[in-house]
C-alpha positions as CSV (number, residue, x, y, z in Angstrom):
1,X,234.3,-128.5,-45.0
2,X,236.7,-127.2,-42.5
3,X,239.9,-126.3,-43.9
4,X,243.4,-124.7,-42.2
5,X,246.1,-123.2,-44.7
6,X,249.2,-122.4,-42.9
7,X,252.1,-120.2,-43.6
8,X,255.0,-118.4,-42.8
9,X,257.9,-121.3,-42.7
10,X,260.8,-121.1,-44.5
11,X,264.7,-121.1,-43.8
12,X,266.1,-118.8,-41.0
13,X,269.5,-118.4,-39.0
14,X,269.9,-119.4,-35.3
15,X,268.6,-116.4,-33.5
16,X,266.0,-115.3,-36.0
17,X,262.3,-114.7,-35.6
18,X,259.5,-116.2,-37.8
19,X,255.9,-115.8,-37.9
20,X,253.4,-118.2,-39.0
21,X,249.8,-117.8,-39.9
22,X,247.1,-120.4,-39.9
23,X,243.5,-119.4,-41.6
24,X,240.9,-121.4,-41.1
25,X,237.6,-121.2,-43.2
26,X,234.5,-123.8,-42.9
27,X,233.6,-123.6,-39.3
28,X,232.8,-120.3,-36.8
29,X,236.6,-119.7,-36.1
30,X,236.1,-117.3,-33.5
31,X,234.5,-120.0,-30.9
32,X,237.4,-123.0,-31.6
33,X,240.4,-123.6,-29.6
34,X,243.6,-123.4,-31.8
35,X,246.3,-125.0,-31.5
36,X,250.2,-125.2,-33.2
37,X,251.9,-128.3,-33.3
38,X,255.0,-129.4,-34.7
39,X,257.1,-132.9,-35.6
40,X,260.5,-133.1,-36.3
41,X,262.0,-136.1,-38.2
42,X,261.8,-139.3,-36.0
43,X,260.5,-137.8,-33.4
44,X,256.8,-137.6,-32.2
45,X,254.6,-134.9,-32.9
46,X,253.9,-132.0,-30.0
47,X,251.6,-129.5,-29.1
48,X,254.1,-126.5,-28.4
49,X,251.2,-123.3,-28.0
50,X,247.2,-123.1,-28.0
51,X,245.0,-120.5,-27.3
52,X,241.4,-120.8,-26.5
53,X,238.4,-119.4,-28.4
54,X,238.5,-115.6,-26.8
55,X,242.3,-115.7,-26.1
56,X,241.7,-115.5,-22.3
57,X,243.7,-118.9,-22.6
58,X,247.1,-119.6,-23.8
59,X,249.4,-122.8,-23.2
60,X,253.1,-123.2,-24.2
61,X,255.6,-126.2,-23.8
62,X,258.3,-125.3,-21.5
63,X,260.9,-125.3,-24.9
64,X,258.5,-122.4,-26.2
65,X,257.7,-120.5,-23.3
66,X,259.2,-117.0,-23.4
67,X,260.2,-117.5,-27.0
68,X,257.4,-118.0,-28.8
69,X,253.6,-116.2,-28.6
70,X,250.2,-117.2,-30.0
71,X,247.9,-114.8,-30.8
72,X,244.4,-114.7,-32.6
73,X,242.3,-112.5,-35.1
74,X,238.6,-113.6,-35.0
75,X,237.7,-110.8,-37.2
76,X,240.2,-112.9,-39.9
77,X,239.6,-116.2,-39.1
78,X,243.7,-116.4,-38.7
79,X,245.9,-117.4,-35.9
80,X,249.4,-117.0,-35.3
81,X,252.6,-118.4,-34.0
82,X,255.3,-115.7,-33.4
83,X,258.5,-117.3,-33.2
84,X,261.1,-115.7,-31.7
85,X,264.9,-116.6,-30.6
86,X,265.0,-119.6,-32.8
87,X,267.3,-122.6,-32.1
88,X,268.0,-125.3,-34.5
89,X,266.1,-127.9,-32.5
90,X,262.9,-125.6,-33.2
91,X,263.3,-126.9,-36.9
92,X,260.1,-128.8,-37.7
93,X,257.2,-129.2,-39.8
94,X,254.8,-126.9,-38.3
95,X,250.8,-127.9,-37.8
96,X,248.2,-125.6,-37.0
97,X,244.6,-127.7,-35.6
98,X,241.3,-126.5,-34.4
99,X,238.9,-128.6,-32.5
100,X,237.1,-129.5,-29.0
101,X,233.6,-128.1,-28.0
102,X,232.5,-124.4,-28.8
103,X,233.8,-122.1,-25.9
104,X,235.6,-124.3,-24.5
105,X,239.1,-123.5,-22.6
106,X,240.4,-127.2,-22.5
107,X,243.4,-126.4,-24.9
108,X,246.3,-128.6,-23.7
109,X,244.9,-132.0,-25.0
110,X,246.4,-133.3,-28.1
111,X,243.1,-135.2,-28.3
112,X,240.7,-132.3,-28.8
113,X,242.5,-131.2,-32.2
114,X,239.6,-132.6,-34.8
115,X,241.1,-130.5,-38.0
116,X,244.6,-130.1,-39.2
117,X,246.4,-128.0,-41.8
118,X,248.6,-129.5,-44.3
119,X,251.9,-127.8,-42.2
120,X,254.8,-125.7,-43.0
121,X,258.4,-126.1,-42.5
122,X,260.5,-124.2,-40.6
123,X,264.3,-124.6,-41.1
124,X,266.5,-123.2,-38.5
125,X,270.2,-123.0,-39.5
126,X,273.2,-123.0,-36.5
């Protein structure tokens, strides 16, 4: 049974940095894409950062980019989402998902993401 367990959310001020983990146990984490996704209220989930299976392959939304930073530790089965410069529209329930073929680097489709975490919120106060 594949299972994700994020963490790392929590309350922060406008200009803070946050970093949330996502460990994964159930399936050979080190040949999976990972992705982080995020929904605010009323508004539609998004993909905002994926990596592929080696890290050779990153993707960020253009509200992300040069803000936030996904890395991965195969050895640990854990990804991360470093989250830097925070605004209040970055407040969110925070998802992390795994999924598509084994060593694959297709990581922008929201339609490859098979297995989800139960998420973690991230607060960010003006």
């Amino acid at each position: 049974q594949v299972q994700l367990v994020e963490s790392g959310g929590g309350l922060v001020q406008a200009g803070g940095s946050l970093r949330l983990s996502c460990a994964v146990s159930g399936r050979t984490f080190s040949t999976y894409t990972m992705g982080w996704f995020r929904q605010a209220p009323g508004k539609e989930r998004e993909l905002v950062a994926a990596i592929n299976w080696n890290g050779g392959n990153t993707y960020y939304a253009d509200s992300t980019k040069g803000r936030f930073t996904i890395s991965r530790d195969n050895a640990k089965n854990t990804v991360y989402l470093q989250m830097n410069s925070l605004k209040p529209e970055d407040t969110a329930v925070y998802y992390c998902a795994t999924g598509g073929a084994r060593y694959s680097s297709s990581i922008r489709s929201p339609q490859i993401y098979d297995y989800w975490g139960q998420g973690t919120l991230v607060t960010v106060s003006s």
